[in-house]
C-alpha positions as CSV (number, residue, x, y, z in Angstrom):
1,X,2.3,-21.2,-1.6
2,X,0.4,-19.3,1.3
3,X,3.5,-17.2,1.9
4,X,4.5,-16.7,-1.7
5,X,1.3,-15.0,-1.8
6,X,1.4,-12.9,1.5
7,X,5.2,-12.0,0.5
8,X,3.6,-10.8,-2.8
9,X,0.4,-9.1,-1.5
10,X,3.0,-7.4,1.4
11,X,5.3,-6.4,-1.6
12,X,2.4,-5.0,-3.6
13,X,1.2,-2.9,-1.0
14,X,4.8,-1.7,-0.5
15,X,4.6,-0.6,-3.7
16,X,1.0,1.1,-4.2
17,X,1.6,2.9,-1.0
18,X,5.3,4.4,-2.3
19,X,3.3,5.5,-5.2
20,X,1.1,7.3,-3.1
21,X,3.6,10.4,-1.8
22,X,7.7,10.8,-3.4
23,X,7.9,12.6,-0.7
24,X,7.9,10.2,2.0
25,X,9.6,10.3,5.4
26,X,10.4,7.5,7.7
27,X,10.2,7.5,12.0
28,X,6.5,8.5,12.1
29,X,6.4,11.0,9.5
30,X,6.3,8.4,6.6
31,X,3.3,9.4,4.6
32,X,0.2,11.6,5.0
33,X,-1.6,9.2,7.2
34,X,1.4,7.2,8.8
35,X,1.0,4.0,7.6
36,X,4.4,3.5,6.1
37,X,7.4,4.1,7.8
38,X,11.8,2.8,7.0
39,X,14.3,2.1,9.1
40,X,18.2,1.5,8.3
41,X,20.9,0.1,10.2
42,X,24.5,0.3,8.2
43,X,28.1,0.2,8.2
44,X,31.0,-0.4,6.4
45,X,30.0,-4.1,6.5
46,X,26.5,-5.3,7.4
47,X,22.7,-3.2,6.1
48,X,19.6,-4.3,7.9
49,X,16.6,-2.3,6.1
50,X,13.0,-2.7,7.8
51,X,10.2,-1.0,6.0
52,X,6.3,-1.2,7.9
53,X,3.1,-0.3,7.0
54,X,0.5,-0.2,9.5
55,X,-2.6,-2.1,8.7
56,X,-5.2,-1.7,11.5
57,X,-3.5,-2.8,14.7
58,X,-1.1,-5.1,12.5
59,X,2.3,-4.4,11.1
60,X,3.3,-5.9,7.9
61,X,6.5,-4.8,6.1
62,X,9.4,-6.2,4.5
63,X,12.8,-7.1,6.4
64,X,16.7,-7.5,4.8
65,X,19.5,-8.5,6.4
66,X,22.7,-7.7,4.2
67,X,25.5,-8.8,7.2
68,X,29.3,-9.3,6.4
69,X,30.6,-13.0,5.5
70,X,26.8,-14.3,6.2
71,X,24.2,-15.1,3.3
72,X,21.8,-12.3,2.5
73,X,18.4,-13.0,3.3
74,X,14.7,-10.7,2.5
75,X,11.4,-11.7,3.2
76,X,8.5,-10.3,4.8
77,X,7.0,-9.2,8.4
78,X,3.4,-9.8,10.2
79,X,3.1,-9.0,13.8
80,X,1.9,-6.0,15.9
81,X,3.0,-3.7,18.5
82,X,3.1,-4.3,21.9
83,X,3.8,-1.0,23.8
84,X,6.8,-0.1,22.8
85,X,8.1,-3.6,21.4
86,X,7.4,-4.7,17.6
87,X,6.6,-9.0,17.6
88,X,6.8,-10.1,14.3
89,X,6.6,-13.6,12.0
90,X,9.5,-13.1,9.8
91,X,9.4,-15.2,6.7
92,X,12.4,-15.3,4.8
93,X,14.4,-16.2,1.8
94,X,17.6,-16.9,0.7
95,X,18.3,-16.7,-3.6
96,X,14.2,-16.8,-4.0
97,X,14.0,-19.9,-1.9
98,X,11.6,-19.8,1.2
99,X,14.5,-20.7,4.3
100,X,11.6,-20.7,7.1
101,X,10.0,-18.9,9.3
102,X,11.3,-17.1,12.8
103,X,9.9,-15.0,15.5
104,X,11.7,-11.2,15.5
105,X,11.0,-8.2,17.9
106,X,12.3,-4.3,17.5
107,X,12.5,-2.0,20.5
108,X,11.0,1.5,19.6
109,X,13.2,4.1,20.7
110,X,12.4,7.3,19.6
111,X,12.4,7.6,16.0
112,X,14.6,4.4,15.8
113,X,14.5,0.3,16.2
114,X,16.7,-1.8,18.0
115,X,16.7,-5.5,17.4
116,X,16.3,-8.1,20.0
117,X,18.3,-11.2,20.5
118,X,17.6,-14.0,23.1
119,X,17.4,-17.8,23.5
120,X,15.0,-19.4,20.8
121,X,13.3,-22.4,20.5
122,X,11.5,-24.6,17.2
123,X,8.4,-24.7,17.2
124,X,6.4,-27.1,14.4
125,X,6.0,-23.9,12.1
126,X,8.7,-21.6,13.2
127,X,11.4,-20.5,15.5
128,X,10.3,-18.4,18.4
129,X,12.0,-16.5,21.7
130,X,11.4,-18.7,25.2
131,X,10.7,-15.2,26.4
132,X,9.9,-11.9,25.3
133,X,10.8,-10.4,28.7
134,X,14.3,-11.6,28.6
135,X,15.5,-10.2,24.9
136,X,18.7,-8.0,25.2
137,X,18.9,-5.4,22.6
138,X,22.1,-3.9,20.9
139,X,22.6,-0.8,20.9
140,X,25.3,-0.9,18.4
141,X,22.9,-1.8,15.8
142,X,20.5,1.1,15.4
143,X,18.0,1.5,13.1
144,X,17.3,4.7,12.1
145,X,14.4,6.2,11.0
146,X,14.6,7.4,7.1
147,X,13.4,8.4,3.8
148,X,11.1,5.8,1.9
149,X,11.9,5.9,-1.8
């Protein structure tokens, strides 16, 4: 029930913040005072959209993986930065059923985000990486900074 309501409250803030400026740009640029920003990864096959807002030092956001011959799944993102290196909770659903919880981290490059991948491990409450400082990150998989709408 806790996580229903933080992926509501995350969504509702999504949502009064989009109202705030049309005219919004993603990368760093997103609104006014920077607090929402949109990536997109996509191609012929597979969509990954990641859209953060900056709360204080934390970064909350939603997160949807649309990937070729796999089941879609959405949910919501609470982490921070870490230099250059987004750590994030990702809670997610699958057809409006909560699936769990895992650990994700985005690379900052530039304007863009590139996922990490490495070895994982179950924790009571969630799936998290045996270490940060191992991740490998794709380059083929960019996501690139855009337009919130």
């Amino acid at each position: 029930m806790i996580k229903l309501f933080l992926f509501l409250s995350a969504t509702g803030l999504i949502i009064s913040c989009n109202n705030q400026d049309q005219n919004t740009k993603g990368g760093g640029t997103s609104t006014k005072n920077d607090l929402v920003d949109c990536y997109r990864y996509a191609n012929n096959n597979d969509t990954i959209v990641l859209k953060t807002i900056k709360v204080g030092d934390a970064i909350t956001g939603i997160l949807v993986y649309k990937l070729y011959q796999k089941e879609e799944n959405e949910g919501t993102i609470l982490g921070r930065m870490n230099g250059d290196l987004l750590v994030a909770n990702y809670t997610f659903f699958s057809e409006g059923v909560q699936q769990g919880v895992r650990q994700v981290a985005f690379k900052r490059s530039g304007n863009d985000f590139i996922e990490g991948s490495g070895e994982t491990e179950q924790k009571p409450d969630r799936v998290v990486f045996k270490d940060l400082g191992s991740l490998s990150f794709n380059n083929s998989m960019i996501l690139s900074g855009i337009d919130c709408k």
